[in-house]
C-alpha positions in Angstrom: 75.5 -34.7 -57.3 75.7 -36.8 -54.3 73.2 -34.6 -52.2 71.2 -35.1 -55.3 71.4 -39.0 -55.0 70.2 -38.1 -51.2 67.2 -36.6 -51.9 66.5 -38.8 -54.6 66.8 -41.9 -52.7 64.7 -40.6 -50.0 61.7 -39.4 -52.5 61.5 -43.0 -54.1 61.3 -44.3 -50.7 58.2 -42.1 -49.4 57.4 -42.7 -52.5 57.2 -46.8 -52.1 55.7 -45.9 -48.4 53.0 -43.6 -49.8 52.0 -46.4 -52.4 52.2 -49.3 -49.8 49.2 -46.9 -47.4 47.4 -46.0 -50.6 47.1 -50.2 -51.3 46.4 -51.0 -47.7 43.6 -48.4 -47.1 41.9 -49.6 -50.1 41.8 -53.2 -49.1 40.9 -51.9 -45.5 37.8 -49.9 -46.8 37.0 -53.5 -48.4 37.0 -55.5 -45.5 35.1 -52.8 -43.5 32.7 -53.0 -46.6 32.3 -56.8 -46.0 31.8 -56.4 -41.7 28.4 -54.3 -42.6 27.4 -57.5 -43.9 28.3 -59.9 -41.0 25.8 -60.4 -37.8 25.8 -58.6 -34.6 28.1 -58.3 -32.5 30.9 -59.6 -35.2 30.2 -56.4 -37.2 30.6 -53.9 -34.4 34.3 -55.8 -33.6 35.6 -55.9 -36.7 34.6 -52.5 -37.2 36.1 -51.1 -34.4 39.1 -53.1 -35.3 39.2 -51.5 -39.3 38.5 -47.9 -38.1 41.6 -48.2 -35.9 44.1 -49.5 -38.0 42.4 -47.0 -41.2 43.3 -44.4 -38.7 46.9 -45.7 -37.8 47.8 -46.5 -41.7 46.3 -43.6 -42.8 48.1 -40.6 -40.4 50.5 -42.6 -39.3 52.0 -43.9 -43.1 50.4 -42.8 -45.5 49.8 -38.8 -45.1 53.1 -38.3 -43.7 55.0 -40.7 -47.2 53.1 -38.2 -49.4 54.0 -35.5 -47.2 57.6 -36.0 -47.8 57.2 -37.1 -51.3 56.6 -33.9 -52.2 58.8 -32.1 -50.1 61.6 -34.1 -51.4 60.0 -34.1 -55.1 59.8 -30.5 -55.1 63.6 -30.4 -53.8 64.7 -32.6 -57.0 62.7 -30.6 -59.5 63.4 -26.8 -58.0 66.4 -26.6 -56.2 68.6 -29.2 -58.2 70.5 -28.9 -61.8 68.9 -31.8 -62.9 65.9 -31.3 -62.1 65.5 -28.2 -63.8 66.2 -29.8 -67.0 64.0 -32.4 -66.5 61.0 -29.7 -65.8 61.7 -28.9 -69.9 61.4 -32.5 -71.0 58.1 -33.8 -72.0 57.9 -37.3 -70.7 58.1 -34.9 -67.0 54.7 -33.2 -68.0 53.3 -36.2 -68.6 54.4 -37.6 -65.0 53.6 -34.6 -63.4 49.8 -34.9 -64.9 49.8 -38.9 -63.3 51.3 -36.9 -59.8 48.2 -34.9 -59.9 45.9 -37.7 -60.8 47.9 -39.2 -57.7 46.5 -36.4 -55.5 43.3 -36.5 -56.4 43.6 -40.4 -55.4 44.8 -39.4 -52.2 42.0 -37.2 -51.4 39.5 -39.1 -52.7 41.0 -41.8 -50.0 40.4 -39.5 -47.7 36.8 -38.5 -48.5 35.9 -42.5 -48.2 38.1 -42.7 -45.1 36.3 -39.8 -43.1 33.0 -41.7 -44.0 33.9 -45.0 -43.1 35.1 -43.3 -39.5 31.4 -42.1 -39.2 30.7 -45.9 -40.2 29.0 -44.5 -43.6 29.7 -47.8 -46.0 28.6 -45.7 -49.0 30.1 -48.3 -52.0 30.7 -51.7 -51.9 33.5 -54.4 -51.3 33.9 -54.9 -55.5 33.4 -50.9 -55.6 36.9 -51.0 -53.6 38.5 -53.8 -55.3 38.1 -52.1 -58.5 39.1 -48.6 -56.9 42.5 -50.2 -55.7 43.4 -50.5 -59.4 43.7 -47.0 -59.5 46.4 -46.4 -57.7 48.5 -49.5 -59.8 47.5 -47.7 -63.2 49.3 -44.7 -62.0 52.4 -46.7 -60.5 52.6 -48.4 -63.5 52.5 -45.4 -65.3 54.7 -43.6 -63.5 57.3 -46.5 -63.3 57.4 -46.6 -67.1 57.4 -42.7 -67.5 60.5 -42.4 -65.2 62.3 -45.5 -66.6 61.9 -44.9 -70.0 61.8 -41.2 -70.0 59.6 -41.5 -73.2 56.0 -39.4 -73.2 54.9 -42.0 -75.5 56.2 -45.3 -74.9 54.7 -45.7 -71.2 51.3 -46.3 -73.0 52.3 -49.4 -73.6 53.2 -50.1 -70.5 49.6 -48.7 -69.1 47.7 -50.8 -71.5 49.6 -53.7 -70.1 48.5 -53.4 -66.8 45.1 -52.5 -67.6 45.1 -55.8 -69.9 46.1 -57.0 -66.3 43.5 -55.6 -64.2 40.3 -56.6 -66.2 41.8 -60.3 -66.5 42.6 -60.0 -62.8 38.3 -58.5 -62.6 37.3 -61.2 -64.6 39.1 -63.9 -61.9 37.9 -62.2 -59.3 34.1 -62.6 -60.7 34.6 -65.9 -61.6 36.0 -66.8 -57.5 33.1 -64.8 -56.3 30.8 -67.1 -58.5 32.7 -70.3 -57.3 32.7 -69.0 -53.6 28.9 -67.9 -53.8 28.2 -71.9 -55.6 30.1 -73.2 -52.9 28.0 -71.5 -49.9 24.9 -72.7 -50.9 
């Protein structure tokens, strides 16, 4: 049980590292959004300055935490007694189904990344703000699945934080209406 406790303490912690590059990137991809707006030579610095750190974060931290996510996810669920009981349970299908919506995140990150590396600023800043609410439904999710082991009960929980995210949309339309007033 102990080695058990080792493996499971160092999924949750890729875990929390994968999470933290999936956040950042986002909010990268919206500042590089923004610097296609600003003047010459402003945009090409910032640019330059938000492909580098995309590419740190996103080989650096974030491949690599979902890298050993898995590996160490995988180790839990296959290789461990408790794990193998948890693979029956149905709150664990349901998780598994938000890990795979997860992945498709992930890769979609990626798609968006490789484009903004070619400096092809195909969606906008709100575009990204609202994508980077993806990733918390699936925390939150996730989170709720785990800690309550129910397959129903984390609905609650997911309706929460959507609640959350249109009220946090709705603030961030009104600020942009404020900022826009403001500016002219």
């Amino acid at each position: 049980m102990e080695l058990y406790n080792y493996i499971k303490s160092l999924h949750l912690i890729f875990v929390v590292t994968w999470f933290a590059g999936l956040f950042y990137i986002v909010r990268l991809f919206v500042y590089h959004a923004e610097a296609k707006q600003k003047p010459q030579p402003e945009q090409d610095i910032l640019i330059k300055q938000y492909q580098l750190m995309q590419y740190r974060l996103w080989y650096i931290i974030t491949w690599p935490s979902a890298v050993l996510a898995s590996i160490f996810a995988f180790w839990m669920l296959f290789f461990t007694e408790v794990g193998k009981v948890w693979l029956t349970q149905p709150w664990m299908h349901v998780k598994l189904a938000f890990v795979f919506l997860l992945y498709l995140y992930h890769l979609k990150c990626h798609q968006i990344f490789k484009q903004l590396e070619k400096n092809e600023v195909k969606h906008t800043s709100s575009f990204f703000r609202i994508w980077n609410e993806g990733a918390t439904i699936i925390l939150f999710a996730v989170v709720f699945l785990v800690i309550l082991k129910n397959a129903i009960n984390w609905i609650f929980g997911v309706v929460g934080i959507l609640t959350f995210s249109i009220l946090l949309m709705l603030g961030f339309k009104l600020y942009k209406k404020i900022r826009e007033k403001n500016n002219s």
